[in-house]
VEXNUVO-497502 format. One record per atom (N, C-alpha, C): atom name; x, z negated, y negated; residue in three letters; residue number from 1. Coordinates in Angstrom, 1 decimal, always signed. Example, Ala and Ser with C-alpha at 12.3 -4.5 7.8 and 13.67 -1.06 7.14 Angstrom:
# VEXNUVO-497502
- kolvex/u/w/v/baro/roza
- N/+13.2/-7.8/+5.7/ALA/1
- CA/+12.3/-7.8/+4.5/ALA/1
- C/+13.2/-7.8/+3.3/ALA/1
- N/+12.8/-7.1/+2.2/SER/2
- CA/+13.7/-7.1/+1.1/SER/2
- C/+12.9/-7.9/+0.0/SER/2
# end
This chain:
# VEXNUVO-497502
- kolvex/u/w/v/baro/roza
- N/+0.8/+0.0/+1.2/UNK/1
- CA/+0.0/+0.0/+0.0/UNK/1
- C/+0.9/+0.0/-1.2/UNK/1
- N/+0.5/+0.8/-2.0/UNK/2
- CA/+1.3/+1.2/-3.5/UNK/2
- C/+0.7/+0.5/-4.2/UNK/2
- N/+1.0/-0.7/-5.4/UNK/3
- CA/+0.7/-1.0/-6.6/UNK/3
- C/+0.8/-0.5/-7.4/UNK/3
- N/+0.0/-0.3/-8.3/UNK/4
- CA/-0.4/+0.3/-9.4/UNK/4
- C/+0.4/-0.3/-10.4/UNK/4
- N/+1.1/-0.1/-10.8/UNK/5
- CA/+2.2/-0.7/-12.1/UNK/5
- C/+1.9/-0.2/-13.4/UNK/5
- N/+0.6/+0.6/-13.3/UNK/6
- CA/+0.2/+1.1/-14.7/UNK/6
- C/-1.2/+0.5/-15.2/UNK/6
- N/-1.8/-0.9/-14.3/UNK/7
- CA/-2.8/-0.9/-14.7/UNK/7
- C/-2.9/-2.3/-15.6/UNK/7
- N/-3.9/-2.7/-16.0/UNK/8
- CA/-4.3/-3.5/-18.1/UNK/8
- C/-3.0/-5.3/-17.3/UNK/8
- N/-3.7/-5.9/-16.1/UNK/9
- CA/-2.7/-6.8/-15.5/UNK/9
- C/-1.6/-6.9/-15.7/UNK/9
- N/-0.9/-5.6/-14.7/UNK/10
- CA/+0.2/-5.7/-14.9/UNK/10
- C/+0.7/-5.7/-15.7/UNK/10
- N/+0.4/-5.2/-16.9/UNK/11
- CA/+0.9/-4.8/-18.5/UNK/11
- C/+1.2/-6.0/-18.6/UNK/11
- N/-0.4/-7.1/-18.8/UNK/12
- CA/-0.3/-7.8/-19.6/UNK/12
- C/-0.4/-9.2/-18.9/UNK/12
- N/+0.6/-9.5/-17.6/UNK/13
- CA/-0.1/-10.8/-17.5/UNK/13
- C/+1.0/-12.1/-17.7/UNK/13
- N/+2.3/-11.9/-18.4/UNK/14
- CA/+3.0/-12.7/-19.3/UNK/14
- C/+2.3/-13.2/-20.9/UNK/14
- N/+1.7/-12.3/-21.5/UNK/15
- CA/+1.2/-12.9/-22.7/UNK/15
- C/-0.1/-13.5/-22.2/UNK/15
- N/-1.2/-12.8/-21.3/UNK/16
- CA/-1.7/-13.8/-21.0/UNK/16
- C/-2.3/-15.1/-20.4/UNK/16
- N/-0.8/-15.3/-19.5/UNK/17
- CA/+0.0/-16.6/-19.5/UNK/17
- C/-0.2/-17.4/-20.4/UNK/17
- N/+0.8/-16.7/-21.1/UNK/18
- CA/+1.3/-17.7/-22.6/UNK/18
- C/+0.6/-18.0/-23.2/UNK/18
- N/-0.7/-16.8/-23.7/UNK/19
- CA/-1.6/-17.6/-24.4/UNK/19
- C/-2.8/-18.5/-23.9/UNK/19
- N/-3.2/-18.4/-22.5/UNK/20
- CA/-4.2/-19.5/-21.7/UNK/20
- C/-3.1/-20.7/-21.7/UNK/20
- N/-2.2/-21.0/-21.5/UNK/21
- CA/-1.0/-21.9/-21.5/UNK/21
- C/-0.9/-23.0/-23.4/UNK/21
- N/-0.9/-21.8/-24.4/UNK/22
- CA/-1.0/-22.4/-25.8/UNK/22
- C/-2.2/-22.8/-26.1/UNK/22
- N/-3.3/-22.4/-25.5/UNK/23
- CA/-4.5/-22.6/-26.0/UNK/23
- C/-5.3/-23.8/-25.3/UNK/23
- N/-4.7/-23.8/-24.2/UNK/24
- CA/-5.1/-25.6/-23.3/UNK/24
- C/-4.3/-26.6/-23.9/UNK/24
- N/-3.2/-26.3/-23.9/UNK/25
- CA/-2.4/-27.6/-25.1/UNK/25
- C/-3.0/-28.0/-26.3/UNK/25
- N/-3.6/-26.9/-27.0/UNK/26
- CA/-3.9/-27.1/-28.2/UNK/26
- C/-5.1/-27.5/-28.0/UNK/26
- N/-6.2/-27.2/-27.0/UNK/27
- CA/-7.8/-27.4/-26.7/UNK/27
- C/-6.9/-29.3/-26.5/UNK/27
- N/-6.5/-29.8/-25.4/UNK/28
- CA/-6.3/-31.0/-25.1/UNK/28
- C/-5.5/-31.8/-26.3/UNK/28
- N/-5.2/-31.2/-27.1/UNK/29
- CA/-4.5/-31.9/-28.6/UNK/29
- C/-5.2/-32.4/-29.1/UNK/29
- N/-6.7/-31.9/-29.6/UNK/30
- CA/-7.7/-31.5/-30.2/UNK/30
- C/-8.7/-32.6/-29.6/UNK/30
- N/-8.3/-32.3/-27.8/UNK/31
- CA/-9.8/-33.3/-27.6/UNK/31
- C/-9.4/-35.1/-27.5/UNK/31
- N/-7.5/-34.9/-27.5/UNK/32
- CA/-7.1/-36.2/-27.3/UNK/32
- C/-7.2/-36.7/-28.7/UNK/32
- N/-7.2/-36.0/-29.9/UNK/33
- CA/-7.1/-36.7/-31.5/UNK/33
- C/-8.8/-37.3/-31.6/UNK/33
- N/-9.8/-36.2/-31.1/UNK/34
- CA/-11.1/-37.0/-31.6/UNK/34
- C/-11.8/-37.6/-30.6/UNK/34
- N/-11.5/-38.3/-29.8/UNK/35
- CA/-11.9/-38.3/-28.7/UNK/35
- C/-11.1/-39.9/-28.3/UNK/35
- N/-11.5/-40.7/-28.6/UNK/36
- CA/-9.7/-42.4/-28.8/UNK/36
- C/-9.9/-42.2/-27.3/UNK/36
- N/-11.0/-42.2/-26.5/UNK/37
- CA/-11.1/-43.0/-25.1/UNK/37
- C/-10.3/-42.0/-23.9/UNK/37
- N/-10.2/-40.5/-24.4/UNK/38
- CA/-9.7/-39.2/-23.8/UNK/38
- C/-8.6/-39.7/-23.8/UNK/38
- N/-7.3/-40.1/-22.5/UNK/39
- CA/-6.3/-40.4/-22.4/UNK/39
- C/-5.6/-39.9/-21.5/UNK/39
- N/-5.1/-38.8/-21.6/UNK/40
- CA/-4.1/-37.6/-20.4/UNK/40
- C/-2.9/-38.8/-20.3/UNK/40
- N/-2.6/-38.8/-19.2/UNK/41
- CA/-1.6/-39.9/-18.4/UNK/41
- C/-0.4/-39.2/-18.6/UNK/41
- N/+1.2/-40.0/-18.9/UNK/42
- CA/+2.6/-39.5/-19.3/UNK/42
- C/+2.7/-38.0/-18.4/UNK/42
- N/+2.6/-38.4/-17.1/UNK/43
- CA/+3.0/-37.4/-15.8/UNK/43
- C/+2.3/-36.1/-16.1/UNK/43
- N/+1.5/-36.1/-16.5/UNK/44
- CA/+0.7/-34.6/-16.9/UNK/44
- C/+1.5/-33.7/-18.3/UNK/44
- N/+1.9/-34.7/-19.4/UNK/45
- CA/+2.0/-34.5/-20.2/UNK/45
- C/+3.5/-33.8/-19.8/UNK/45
- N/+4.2/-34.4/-19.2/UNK/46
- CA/+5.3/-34.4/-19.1/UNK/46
- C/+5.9/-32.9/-18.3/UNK/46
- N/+4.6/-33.0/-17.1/UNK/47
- CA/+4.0/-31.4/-16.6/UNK/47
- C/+4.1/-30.2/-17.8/UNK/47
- N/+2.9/-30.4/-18.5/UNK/48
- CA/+2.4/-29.7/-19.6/UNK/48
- C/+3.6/-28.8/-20.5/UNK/48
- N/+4.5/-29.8/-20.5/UNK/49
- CA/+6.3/-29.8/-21.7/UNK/49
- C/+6.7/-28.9/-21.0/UNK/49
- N/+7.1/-29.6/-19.8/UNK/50
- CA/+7.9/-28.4/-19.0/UNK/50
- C/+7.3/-26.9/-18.6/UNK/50
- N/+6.3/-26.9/-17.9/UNK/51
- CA/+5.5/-25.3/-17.6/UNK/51
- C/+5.4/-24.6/-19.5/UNK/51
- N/+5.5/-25.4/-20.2/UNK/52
- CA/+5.2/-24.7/-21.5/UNK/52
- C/+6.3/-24.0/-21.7/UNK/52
- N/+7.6/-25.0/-22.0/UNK/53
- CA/+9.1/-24.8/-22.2/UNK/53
- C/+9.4/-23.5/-21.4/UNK/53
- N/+9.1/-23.3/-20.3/UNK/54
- CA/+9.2/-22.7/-19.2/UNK/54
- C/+8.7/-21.6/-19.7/UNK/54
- N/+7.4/-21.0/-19.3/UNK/55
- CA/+7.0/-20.4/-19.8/UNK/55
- C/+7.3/-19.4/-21.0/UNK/55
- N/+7.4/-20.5/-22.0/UNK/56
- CA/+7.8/-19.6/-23.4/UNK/56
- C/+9.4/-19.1/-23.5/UNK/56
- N/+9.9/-19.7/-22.9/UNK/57
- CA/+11.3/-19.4/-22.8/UNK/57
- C/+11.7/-18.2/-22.3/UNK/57
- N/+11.1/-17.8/-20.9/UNK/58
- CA/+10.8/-17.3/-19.7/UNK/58
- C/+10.3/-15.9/-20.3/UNK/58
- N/+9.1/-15.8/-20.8/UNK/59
- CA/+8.7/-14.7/-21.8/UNK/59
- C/+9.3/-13.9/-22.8/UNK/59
- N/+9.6/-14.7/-23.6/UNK/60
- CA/+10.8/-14.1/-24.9/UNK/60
- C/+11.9/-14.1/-24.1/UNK/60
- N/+12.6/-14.7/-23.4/UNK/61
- CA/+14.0/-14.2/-23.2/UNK/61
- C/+14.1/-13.4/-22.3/UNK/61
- N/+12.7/-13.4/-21.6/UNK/62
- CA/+12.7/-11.9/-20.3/UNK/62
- C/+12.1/-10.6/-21.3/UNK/62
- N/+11.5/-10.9/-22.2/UNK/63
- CA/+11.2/-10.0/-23.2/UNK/63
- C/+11.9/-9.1/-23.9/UNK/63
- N/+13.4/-9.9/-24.3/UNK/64
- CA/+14.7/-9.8/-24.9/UNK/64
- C/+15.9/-9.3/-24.2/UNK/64
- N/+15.6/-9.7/-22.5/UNK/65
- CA/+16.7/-8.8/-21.4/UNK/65
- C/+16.1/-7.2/-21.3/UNK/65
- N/+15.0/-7.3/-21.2/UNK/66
- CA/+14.2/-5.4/-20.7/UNK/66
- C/+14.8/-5.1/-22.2/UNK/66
- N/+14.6/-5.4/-23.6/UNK/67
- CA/+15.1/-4.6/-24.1/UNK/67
- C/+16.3/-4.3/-24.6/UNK/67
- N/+17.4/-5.3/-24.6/UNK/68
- CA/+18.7/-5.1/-24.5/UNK/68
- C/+19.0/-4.2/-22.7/UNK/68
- N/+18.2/-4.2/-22.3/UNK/69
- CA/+18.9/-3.5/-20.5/UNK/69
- C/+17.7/-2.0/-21.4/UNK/69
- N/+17.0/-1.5/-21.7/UNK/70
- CA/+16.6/-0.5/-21.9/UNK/70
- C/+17.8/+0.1/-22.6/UNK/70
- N/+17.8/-0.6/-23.8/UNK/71
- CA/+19.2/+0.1/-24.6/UNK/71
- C/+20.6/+0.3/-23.9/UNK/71
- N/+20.7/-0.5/-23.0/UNK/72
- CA/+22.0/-0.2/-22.5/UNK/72
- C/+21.9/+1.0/-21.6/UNK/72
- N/+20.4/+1.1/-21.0/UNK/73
- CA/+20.3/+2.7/-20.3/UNK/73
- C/+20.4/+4.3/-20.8/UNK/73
- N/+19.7/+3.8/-22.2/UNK/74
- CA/+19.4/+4.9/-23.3/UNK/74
- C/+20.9/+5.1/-23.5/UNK/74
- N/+21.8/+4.1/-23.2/UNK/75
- CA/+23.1/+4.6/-24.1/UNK/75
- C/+24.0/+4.9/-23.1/UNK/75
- N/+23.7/+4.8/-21.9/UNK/76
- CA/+24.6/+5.6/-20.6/UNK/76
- C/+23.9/+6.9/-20.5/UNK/76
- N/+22.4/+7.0/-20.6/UNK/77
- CA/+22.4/+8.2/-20.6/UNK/77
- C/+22.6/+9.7/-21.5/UNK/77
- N/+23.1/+9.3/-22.6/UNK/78
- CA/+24.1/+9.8/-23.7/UNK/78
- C/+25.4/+10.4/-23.9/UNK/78
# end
C-alpha cells in the first residue's frame, strides 16, 4: 500500500500538533485562573512543559533542517 504524501494531513499534521497543543495550555491557563477550586496536579503540568518544549522545538527546528537540506540540494544541483 502506497501513501499518499500529497494529501491536507500529511501536509499539515506538525502545525496541527502545535496548535491543538497551544491552545489546551492556554484553554487550561484560562480555566485554572477563573476557576480557584480547578487544580491540575505538579506531574501533569510538568507533562504539559515537556510535550510542549518538545513539540515546539521539534517543529521549528525540523522546519529549519528541510530548509537549510533543501538549499543544500538546490546548490549541488548547480
Amino acid at each position: 500500500m502506497k501513501l499518499d504524501k500529497d494529501n491536507w494531513l500529511s501536509k499539515n499534521v506538525r502545525p496541527v500538533v502545535l496548535l491543538f497543543l497551544v491552545l489546551m495550555t492556554m484553554i487550561l491557563i484560562f480555566i485554572d485562573g477563573v476557576f480557584a477550586k480547578f487544580n491540575v496536579a505538579d506531574n501533569w503540568i510538568n507533562l504539559l512543559e515537556l510535550v510542549l518544549i518538545t513539540v515546539i522545538g521539534a517543529y521549528f527546528g525540523g522546519r529549519s533542517f528541510e530548509k537549510l537540506k533543501d538549499i543544500d540540494l538546490k546548490k549541488k544541483e548547480e
